[in-house]
C-alpha positions in Angstrom: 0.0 0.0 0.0 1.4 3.4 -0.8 1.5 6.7 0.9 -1.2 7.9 -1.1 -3.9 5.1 -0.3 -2.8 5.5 3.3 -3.6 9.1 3.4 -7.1 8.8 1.7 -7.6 5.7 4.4 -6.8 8.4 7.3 -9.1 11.3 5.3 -12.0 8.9 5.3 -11.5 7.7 8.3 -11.4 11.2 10.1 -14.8 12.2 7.6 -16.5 9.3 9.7 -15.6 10.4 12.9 -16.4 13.8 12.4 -19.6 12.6 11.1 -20.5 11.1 14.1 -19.7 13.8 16.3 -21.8 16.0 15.0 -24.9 13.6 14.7 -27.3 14.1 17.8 -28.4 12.3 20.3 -30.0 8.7 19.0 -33.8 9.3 18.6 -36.1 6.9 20.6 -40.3 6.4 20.3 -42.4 8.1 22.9 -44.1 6.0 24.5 -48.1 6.9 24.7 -47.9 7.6 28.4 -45.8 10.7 27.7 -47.5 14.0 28.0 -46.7 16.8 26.2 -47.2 20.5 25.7 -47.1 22.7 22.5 -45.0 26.1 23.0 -46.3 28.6 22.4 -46.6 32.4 22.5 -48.6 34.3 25.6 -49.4 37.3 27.1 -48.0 37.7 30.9 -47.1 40.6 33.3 -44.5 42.2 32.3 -42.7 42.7 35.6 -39.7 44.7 37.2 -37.7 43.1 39.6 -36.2 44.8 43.1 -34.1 43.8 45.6 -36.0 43.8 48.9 -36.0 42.9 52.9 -38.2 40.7 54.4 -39.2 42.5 57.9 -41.8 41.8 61.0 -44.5 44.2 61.4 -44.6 43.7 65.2 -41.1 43.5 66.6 -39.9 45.1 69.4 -37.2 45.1 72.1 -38.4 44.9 75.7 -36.5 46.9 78.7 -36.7 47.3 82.2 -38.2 50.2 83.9 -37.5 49.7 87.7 -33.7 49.2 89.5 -32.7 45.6 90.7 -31.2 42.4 90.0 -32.3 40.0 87.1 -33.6 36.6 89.3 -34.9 34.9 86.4 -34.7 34.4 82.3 -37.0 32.7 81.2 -36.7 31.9 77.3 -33.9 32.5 75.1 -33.3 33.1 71.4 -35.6 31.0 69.5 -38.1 30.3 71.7 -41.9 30.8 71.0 -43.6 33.2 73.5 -47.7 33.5 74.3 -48.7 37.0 75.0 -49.1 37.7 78.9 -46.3 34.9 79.6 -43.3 36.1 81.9 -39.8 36.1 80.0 -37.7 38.2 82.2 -38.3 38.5 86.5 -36.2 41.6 88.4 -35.4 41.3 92.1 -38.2 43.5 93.5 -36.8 43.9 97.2 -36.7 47.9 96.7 -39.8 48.3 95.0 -41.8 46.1 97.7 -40.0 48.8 99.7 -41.7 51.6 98.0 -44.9 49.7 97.8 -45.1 48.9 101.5 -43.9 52.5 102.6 -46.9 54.4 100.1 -49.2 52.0 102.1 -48.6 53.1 105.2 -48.7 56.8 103.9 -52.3 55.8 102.9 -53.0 54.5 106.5 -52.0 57.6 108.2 -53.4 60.0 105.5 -56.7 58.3 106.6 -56.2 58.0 109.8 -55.6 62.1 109.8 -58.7 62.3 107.8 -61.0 60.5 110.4 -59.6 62.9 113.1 -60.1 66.4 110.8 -63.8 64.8 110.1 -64.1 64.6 113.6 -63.0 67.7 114.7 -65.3 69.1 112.1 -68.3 67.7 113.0 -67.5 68.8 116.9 -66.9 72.4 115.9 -70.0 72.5 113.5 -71.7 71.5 116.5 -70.6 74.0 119.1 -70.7 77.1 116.7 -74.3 76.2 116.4 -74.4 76.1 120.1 -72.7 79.4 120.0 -70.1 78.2 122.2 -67.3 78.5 119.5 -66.6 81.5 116.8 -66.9 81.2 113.3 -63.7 81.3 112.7 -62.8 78.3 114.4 -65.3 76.7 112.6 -63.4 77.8 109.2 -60.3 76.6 110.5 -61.9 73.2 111.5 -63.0 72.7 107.5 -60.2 73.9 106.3 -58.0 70.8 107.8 -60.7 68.7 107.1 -60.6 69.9 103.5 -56.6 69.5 103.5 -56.9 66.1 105.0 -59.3 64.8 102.0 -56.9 66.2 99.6 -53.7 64.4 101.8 -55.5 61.2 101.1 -55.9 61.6 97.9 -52.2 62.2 97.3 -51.2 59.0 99.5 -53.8 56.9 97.6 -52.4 58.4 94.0 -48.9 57.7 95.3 -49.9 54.2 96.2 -51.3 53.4 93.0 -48.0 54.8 91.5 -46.3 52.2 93.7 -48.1 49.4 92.8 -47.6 50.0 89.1 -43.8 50.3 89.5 -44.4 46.8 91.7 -45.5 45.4 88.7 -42.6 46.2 87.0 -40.5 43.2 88.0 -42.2 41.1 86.3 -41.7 41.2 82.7 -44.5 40.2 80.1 -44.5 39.3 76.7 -46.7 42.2 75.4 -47.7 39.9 72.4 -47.3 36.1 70.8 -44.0 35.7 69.0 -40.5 34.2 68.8 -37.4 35.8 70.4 -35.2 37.0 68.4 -32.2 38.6 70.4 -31.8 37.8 74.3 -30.0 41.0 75.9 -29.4 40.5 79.4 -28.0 37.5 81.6 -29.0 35.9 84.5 -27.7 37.9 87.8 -27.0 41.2 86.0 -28.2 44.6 87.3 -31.0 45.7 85.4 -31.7 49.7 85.5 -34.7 51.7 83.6 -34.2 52.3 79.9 -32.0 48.4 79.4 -33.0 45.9 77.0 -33.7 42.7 78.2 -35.2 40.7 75.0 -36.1 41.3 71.6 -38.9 39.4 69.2 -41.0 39.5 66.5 -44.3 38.1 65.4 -44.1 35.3 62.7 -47.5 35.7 61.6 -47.3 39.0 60.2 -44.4 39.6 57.6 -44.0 42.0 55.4 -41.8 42.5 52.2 -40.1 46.3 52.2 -38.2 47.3 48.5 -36.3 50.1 47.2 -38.2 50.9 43.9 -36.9 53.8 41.2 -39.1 57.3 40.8 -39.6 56.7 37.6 -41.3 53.2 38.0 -43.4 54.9 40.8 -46.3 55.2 38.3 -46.8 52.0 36.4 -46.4 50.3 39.9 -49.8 52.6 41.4 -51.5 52.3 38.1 -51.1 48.1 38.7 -50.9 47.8 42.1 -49.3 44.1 42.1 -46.6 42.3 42.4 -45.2 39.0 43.7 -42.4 38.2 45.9 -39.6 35.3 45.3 -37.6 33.5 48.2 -34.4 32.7 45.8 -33.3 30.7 49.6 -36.6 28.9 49.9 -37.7 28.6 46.0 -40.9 30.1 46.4 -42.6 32.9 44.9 -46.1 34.0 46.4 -48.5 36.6 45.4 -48.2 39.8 47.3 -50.8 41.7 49.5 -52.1 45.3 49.8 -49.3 47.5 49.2 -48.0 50.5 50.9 -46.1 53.4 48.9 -44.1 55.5 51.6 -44.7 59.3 51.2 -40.5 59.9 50.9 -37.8 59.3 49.2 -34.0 58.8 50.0 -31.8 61.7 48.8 -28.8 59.9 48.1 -30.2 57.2 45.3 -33.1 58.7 45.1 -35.3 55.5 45.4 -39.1 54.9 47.4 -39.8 52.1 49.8 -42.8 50.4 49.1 -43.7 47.7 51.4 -45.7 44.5 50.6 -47.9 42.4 53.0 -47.4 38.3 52.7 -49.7 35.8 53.0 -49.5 33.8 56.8 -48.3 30.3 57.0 -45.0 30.6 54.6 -42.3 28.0 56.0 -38.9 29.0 57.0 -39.7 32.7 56.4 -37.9 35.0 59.3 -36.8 38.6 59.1 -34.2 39.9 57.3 -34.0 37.5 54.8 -33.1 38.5 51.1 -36.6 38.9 48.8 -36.7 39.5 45.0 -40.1 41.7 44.6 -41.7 41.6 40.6 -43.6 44.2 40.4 -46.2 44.3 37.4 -45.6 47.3 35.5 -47.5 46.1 31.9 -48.3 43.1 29.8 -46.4 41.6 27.3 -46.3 38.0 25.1 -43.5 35.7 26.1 -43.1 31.7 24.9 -43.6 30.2 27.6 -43.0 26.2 28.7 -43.7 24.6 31.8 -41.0 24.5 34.8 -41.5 20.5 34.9 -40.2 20.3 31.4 -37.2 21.9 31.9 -33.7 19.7 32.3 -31.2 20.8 34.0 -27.6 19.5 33.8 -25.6 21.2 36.0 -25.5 24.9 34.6 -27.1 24.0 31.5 -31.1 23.8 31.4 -32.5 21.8 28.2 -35.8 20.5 27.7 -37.0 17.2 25.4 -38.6 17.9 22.2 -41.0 15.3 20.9 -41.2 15.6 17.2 -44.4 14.4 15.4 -42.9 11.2 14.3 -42.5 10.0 18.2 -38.4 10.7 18.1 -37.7 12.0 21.7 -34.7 14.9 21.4 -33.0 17.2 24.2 -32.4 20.5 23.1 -30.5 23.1 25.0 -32.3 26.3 25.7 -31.7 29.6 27.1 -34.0 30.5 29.9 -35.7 33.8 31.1 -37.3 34.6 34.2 -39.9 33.0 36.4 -43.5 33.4 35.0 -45.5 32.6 38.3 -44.5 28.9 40.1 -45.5 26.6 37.2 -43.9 28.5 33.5 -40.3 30.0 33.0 -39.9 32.2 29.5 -37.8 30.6 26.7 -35.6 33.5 25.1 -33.8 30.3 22.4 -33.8 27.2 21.7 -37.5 26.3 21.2 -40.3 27.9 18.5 -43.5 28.6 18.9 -45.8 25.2 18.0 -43.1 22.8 19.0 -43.8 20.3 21.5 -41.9 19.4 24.8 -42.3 16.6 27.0 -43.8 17.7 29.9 -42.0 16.0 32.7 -38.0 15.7 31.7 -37.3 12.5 33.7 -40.2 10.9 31.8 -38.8 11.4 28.8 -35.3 11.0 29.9 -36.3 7.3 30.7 -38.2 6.7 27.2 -35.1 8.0 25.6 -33.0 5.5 27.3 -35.5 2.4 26.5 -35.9 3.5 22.9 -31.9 3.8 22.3 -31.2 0.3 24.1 
């Protein structure tokens, strides 16, 4: 064999081989049981997308508002709390103190006010007898008077006591979780110092920074939905709230959105993506269950009308609600994809065995 026919050998035999590298994937029958849907062209929100916050509408930090040493901690970070239950309990020594000593200032204001009464009623009765002036009769109401009004300071002083008694026990002023514990067991607790922080998990919000100029086509809509890219879920959004001001620096407008109760794993400060619907537009859209993904590649299975079973790369867009995603290549408008990709993963393998 010459030189020559062993150069046209390797020319042919490199023509085969690149031959089947560029053939695709085997074709395989489609087995009835595979469903399938026909792409195709519809009309969707068109949405914008900002970054936003996920925040508690009740959250709060409790603090202490009497002197004295913390005796008892009763949850930590984490816990769930009922409305009315103690969390935090202050040594209240020197407010029993108080209490006890405006008690006894009741006692005597009243027992001065027994003795002015009396002395009252004695004098009115001897200036009627003509025994006494009038003007001891005017002094004689006039301590009575100041008496009453003695009492009444004790008694308000008392009540004030017994308020600031109150005070060393700490309450949960509503149902919630805690969120930050602030103080430790045996420390000195004065007015004004945080004990505990928490929030109320049934009542979320969502609060994004949204551009002026989108300001308008967001009132004129007034909806949008939120996405949990850390617990892939996107749920419809509730009334929304445009704040009245703006930040000076990048010039953007809050605007915060209600959720809907009962969303799992949600907590505040978590990351949000918030599409807001600012028109309507036509997108091709497929269904998220037909979409293949292969590690950062997404593909999807096109059944042709013979049967043959093909994946086909695509280029993806965003989210259309929980069930579509918008197909910007890789698929036209009538073509038909299988709609769940393992399905069709499994009759390609069976038809290429």
């Amino acid at each position: 064999m010459t030189n020559r026919d062993i150069s046209l050998l390797r020319s042919a035999f490199a023509g085969i081989a690149l031959a089947f590298a560029f053939t695709p994937v085997a074709a395989a029958s489609a087995t009835p049981a595979l469903q399938t849907y026909t792409v195709q062209y519809r009309e969707v929100d068109q949405t914008y997308a900002a970054e936003g916050v996920v925040e508690a509408v009740k959250q709060s930090t409790v603090a202490a508002q009497i002197s004295g040493r913390v005796v008892a901690v009763n949850f930590d970070v984490g816990d769930r709390v009922k409305k009315g239950q103690v969390i935090v309990r202050i040594d209240p020594a020197e407010v029993n103190q108080a209490y006890a000593a405006s008690q006894a200032q009741v006692a005597q204001a009243e027992a001065t006010l027994r003795n002015a009464k009396a002395q009252f009623d004695r004098t009115e009765r001897l200036v009627q007898q003509k025994f006494m002036s009038a003007a001891a009769m005017d002094k004689a109401q006039a301590d009575y008077q100041a008496a009453k009004a003695q009492l009444a300071v004790a008694q308000a002083g008392g009540g004030q006591a017994a308020a600031t008694r109150s005070y060393a026990t700490v309450l949960a002023p509503y149902s919630g979780v805690v969120s930050a514990r602030l103080v430790e067991l045996g420390e000195m607790a004065v007015p004004g110092k945080p004990l505990m922080s928490g929030f109320d998990p049934g009542e979320l919000r969502v609060t994004a920074s949204m551009p002026q100029r989108e300001l308008d086509m967001v009132r004129k809509r007034a909806s949008a939905s939120v996405e949990f890219p850390a617990l892939g879920a996107r749920v419809p959004a509730g009334k929304m709230s445009i704040l009245p001001a703006a930040d000076a620096q990048t010039h953007t407008t809050q605007v915060r959105l209600a959720l809907p109760p009962g969303i799992a794993g949600l907590y505040p400060g978590m990351f949000a993506r918030v599409h807001f619907a600012v028109g309507r537009m036509k997108k091709l859209l497929i269904p998220s269950t037909a979409v293949a993904r292969r590690s950062e590649v997404a593909g999807a299975y096109v059944v042709a009308e013979n049967g043959e079973i093909r994946y086909r790369q695509l280029r993806l867009g965003e989210p259309v609600g929980d069930a579509e995603v918008e197909v910007l290549a890789g698929l036209l408008p009538g073509e038909k994809v299988a709609l769940d990709a393992l399905a069709a993963l499994s009759a390609l393998k069976r038809g290429g065995k």
